[in-house]
DRENDOMAR-371131 format. One record per atom (N, C-alpha, C, CB): x, y, z; residue number from 0; atom name. Coordinates in steps of 0.1 Angstrom, whole numbers. Glycine has a CB too. Example, Ala and Ser with C-alpha at 12.3 -4.5 7.8 and 13.67 -1.06 7.14 Angstrom:
[rec [132, -57, 78], 0, N]
[rec [123, -45, 78], 0, CA]
[rec [132, -33, 78], 0, C]
[rec [113, -45, 90], 0, CB]
[rec [128, -22, 71], 1, N]
[rec [137, -11, 71], 1, CA]
[rec [129, 0, 79], 1, C]
[rec [141, -6, 57], 1, CB]
***
This chain:
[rec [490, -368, 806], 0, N]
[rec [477, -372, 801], 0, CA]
[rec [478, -387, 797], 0, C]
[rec [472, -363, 789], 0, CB]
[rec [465, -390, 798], 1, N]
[rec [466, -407, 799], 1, CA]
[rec [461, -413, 783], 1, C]
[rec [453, -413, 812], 1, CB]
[rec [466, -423, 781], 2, N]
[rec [464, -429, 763], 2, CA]
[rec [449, -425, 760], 2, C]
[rec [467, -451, 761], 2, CB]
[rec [442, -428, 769], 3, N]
[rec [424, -428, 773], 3, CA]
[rec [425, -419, 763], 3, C]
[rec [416, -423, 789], 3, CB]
[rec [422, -405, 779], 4, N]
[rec [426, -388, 780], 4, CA]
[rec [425, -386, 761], 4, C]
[rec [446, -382, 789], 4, CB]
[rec [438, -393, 756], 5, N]
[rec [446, -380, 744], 5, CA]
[rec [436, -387, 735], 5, C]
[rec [467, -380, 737], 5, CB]
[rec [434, -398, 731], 6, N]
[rec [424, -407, 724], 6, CA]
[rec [410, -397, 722], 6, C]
[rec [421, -422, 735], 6, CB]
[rec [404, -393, 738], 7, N]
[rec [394, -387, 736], 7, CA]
[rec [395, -373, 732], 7, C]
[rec [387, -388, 745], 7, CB]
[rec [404, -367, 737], 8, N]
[rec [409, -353, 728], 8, CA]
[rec [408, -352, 714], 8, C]
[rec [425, -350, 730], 8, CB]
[rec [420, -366, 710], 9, N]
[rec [418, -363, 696], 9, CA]
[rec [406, -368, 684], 9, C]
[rec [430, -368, 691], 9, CB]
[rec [399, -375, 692], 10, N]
[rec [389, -377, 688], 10, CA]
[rec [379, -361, 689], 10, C]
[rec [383, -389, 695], 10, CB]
[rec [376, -359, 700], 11, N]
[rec [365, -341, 700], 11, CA]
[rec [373, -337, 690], 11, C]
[rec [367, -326, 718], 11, CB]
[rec [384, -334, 692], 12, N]
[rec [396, -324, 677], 12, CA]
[rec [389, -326, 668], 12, C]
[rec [414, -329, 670], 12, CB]
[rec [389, -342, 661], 13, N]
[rec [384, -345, 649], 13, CA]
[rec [367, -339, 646], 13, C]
[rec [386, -360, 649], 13, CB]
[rec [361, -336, 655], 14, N]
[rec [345, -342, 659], 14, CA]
[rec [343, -322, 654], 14, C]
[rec [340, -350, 682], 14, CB]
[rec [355, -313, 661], 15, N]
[rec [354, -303, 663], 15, CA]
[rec [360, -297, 650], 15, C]
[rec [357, -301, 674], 15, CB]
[rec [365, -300, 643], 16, N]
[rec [371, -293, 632], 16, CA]
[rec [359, -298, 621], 16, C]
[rec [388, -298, 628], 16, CB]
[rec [353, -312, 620], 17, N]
[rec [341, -311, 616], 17, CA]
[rec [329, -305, 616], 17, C]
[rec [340, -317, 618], 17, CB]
[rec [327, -301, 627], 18, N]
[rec [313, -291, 628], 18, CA]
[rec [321, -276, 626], 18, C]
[rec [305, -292, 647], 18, CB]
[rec [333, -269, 626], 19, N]
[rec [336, -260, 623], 19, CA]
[rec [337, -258, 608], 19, C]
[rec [347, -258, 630], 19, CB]
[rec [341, -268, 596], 20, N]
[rec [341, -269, 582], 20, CA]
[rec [323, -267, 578], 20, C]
[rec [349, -285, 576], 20, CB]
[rec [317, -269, 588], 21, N]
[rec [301, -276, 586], 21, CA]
[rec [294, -262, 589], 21, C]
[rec [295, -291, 599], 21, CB]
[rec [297, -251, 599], 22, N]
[rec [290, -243, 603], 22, CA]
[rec [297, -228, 597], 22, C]
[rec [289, -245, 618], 22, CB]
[rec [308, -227, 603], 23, N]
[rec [324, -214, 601], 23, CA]
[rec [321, -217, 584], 23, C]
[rec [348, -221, 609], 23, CB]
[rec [313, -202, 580], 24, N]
[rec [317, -199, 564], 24, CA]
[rec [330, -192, 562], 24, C]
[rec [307, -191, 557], 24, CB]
[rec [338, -197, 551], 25, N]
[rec [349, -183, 548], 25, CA]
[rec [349, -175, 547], 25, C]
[rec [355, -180, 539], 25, CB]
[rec [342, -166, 559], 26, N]
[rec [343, -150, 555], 26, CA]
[rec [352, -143, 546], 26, C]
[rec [347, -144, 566], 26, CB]
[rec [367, -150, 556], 27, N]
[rec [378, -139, 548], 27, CA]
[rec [378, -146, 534], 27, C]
[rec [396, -138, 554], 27, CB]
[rec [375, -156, 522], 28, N]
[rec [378, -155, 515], 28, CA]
[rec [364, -148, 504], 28, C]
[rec [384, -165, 514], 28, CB]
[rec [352, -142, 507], 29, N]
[rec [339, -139, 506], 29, CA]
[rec [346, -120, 508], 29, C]
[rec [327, -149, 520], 29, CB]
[rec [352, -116, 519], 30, N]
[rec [357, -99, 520], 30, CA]
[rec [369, -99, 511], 30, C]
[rec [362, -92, 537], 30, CB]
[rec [374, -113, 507], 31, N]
[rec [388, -108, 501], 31, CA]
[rec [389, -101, 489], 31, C]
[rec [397, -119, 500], 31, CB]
[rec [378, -107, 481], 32, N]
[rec [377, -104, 468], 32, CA]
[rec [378, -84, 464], 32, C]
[rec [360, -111, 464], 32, CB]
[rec [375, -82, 476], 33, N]
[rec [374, -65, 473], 33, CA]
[rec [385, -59, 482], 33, C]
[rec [357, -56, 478], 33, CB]
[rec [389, -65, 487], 34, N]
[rec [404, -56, 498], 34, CA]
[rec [417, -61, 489], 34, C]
[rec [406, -65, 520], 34, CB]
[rec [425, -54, 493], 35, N]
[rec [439, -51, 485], 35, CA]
[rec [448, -59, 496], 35, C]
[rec [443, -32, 482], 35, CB]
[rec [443, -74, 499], 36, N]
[rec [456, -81, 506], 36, CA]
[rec [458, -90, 497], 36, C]
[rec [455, -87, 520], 36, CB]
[rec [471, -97, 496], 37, N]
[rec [478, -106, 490], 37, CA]
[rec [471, -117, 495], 37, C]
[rec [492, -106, 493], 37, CB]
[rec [475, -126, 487], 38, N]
[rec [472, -139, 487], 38, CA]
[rec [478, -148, 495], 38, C]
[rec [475, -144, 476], 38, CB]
[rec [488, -148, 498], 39, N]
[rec [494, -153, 510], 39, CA]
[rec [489, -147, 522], 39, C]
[rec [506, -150, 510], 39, CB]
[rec [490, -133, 523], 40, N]
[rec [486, -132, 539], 40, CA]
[rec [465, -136, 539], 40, C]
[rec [491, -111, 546], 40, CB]
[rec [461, -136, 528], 41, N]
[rec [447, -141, 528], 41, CA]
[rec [442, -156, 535], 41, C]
[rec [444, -142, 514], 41, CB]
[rec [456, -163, 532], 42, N]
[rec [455, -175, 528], 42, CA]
[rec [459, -179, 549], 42, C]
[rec [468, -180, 511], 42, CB]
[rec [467, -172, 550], 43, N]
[rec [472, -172, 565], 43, CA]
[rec [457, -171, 580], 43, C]
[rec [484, -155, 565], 43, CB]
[rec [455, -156, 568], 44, N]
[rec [437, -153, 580], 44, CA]
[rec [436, -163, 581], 44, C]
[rec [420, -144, 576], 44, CB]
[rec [429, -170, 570], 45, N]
[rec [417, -180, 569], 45, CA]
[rec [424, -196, 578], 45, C]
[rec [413, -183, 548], 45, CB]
[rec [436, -198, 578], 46, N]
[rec [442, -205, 585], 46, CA]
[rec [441, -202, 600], 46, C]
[rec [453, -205, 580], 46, CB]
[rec [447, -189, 604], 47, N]
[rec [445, -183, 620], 47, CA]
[rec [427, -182, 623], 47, C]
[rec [454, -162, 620], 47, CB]
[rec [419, -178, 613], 48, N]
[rec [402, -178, 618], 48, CA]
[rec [399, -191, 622], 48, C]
[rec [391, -175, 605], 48, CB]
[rec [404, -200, 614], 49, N]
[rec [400, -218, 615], 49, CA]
[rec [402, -221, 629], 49, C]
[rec [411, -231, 604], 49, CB]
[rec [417, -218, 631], 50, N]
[rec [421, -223, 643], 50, CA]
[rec [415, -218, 653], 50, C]
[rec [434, -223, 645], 50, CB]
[rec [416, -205, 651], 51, N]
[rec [406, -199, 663], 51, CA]
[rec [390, -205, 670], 51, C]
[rec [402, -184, 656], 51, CB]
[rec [383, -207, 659], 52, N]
[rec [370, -214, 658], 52, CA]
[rec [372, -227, 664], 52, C]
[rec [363, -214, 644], 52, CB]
[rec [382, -233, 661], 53, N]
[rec [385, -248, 668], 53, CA]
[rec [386, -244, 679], 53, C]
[rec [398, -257, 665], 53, CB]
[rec [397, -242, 683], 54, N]
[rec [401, -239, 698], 54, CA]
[rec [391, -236, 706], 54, C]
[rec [410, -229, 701], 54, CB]
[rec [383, -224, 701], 55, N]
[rec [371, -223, 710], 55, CA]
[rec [363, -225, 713], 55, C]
[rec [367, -220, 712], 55, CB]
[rec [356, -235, 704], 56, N]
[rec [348, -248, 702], 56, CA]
[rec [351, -258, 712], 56, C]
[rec [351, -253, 688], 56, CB]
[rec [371, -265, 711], 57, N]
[rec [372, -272, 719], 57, CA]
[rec [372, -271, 735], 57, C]
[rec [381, -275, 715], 57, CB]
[rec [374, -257, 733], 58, N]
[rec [372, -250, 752], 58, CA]
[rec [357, -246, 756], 58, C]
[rec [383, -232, 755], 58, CB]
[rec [347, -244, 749], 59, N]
[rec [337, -243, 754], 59, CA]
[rec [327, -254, 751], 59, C]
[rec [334, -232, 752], 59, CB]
[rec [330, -268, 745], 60, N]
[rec [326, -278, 744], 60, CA]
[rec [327, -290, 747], 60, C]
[rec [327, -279, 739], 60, CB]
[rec [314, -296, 752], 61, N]
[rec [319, -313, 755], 61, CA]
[rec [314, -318, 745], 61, C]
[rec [313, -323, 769], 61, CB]
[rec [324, -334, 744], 62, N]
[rec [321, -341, 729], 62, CA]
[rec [310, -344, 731], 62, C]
[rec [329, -353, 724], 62, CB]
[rec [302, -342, 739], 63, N]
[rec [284, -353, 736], 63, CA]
[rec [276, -341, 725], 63, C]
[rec [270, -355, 758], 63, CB]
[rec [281, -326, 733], 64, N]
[rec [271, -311, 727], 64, CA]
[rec [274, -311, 714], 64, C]
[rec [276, -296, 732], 64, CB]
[rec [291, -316, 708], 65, N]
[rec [295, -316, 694], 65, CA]
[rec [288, -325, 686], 65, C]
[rec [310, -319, 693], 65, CB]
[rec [284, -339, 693], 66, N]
[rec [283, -347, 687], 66, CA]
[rec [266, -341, 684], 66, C]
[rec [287, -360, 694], 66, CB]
[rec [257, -334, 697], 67, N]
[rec [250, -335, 690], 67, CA]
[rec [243, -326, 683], 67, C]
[rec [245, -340, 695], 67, CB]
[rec [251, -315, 677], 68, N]
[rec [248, -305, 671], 68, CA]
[rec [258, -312, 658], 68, C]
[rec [252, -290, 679], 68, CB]
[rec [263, -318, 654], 69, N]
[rec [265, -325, 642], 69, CA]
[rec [253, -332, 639], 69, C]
[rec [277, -334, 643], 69, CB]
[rec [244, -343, 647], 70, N]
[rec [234, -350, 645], 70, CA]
[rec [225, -341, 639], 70, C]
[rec [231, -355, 655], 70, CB]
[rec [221, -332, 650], 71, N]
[rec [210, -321, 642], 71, CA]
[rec [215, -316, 628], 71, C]
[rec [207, -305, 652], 71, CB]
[rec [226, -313, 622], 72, N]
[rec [230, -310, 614], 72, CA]
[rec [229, -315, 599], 72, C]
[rec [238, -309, 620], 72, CB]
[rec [227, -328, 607], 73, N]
[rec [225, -336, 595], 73, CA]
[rec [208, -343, 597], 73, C]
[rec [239, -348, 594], 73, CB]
[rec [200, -331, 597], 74, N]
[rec [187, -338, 599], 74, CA]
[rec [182, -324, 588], 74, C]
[rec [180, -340, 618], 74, CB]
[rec [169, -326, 583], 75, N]
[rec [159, -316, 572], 75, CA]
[rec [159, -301, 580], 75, C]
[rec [140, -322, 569], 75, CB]
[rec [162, -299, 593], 76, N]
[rec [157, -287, 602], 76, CA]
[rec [172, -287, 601], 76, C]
[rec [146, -289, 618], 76, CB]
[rec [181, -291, 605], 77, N]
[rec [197, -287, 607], 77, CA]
[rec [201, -280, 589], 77, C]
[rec [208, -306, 613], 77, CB]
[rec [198, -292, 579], 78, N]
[rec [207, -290, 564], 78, CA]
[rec [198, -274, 560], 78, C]
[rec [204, -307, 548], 78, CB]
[rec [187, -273, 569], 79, N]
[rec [180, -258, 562], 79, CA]
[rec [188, -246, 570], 79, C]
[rec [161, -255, 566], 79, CB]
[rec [190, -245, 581], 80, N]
[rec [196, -235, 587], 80, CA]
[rec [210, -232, 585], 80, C]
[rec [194, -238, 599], 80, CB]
[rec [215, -246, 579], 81, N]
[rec [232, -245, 575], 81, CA]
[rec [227, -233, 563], 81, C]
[rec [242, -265, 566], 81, CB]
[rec [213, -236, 551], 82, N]
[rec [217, -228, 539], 82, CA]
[rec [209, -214, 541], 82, C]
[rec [212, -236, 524], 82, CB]
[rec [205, -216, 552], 83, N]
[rec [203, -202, 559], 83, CA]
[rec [216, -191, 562], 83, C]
[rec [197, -205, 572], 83, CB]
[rec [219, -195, 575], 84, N]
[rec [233, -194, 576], 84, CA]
[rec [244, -189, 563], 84, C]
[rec [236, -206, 581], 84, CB]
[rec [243, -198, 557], 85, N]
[rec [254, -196, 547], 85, CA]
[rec [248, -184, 537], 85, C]
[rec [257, -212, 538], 85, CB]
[rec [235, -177, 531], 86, N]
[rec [230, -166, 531], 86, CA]
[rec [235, -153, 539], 86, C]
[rec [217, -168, 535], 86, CB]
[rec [234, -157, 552], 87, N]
[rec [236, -144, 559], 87, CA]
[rec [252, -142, 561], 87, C]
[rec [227, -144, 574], 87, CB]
[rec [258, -155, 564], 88, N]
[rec [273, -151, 561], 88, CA]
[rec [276, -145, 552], 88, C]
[rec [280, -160, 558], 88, CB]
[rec [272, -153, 538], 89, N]
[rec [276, -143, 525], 89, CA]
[rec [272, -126, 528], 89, C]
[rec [266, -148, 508], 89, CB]
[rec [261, -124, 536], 90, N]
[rec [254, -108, 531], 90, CA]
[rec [268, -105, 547], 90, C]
[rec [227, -103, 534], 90, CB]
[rec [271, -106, 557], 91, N]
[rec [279, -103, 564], 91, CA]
[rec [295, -100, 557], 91, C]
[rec [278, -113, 572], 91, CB]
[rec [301, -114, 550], 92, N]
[rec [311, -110, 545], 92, CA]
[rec [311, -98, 532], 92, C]
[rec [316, -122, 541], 92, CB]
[rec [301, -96, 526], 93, N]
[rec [298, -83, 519], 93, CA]
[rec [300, -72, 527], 93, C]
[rec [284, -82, 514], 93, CB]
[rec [294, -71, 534], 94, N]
[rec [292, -59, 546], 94, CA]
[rec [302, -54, 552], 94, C]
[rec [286, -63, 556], 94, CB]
[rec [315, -68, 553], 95, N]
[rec [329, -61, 554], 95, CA]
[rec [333, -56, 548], 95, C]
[rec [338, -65, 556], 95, CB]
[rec [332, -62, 538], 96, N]
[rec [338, -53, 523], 96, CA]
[rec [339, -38, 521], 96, C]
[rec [330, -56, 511], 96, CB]
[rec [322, -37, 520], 97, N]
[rec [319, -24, 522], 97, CA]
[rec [326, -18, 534], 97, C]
[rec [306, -23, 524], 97, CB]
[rec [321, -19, 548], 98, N]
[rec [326, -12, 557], 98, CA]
[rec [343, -9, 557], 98, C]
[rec [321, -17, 568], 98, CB]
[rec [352, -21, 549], 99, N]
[rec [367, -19, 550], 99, CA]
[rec [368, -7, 541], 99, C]
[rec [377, -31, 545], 99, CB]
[rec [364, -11, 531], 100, N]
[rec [366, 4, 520], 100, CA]
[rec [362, 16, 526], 100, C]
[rec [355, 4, 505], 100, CB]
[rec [351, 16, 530], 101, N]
[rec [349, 27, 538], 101, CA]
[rec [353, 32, 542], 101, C]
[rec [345, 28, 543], 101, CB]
[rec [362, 27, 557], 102, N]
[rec [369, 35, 566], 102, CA]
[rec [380, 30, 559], 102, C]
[rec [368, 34, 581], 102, CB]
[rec [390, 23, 551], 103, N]
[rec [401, 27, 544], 103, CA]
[rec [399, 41, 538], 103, C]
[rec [405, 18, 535], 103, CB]
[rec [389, 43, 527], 104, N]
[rec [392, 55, 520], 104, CA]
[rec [391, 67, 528], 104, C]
[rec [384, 56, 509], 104, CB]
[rec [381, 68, 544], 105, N]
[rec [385, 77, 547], 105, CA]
[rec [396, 81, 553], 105, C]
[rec [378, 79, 550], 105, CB]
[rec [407, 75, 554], 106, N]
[rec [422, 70, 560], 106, CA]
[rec [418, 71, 574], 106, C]
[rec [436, 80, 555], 106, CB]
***
């Protein structure tokens, strides 16, 4: 790969781990509160979810789409749908909660 090439890689990287902190709520730390995992391996998900969301961000993205769903993002119609979003996350990561207990207690 060429100085260009990695330059523009690591730029999307940067572009793309931004819109993932901006959009990707912490589920797992929102279900953790009620499941019986440690702290460490909590701490690991939330590390393996991140990366995940990058990577596939970076594979089904070109930097212009990143760039311009950051732009919208940061417009009155983008910052409303982020605190939208971040609503239904929270009522989602609840919902795990419940459903883990659930089918844990029924073993």
């Amino acid at each position: 790969m060429c100085l260009g090439a990695l330059m523009q890689s690591d730029e999307k990287k940067k572009l793309v781990e931004k819109l993932v902190d901006l959009t990707v709520r912490d589920l797992m730390s929102e279900s953790d509160r009620s499941m019986s995992t440690g702290k460490e391996f909590s701490s690991r998900m939330r590390k393996k979810f991140r990366q995940e969301q990058i990577d596939l961000r970076l594979k089904h993205f070109e930097s212009e789409q990143i760039r311009a769903l950051l732009d919208f993002y940061d417009t009155a119609m983008g910052k409303s749908i982020l605190e939208s979003q971040s609503k239904i996350d929270h009522e989602v990561a609840s919902n795990v909660s419940v459903i883990f207990n659930e089918v844990h207690d029924q073993g």
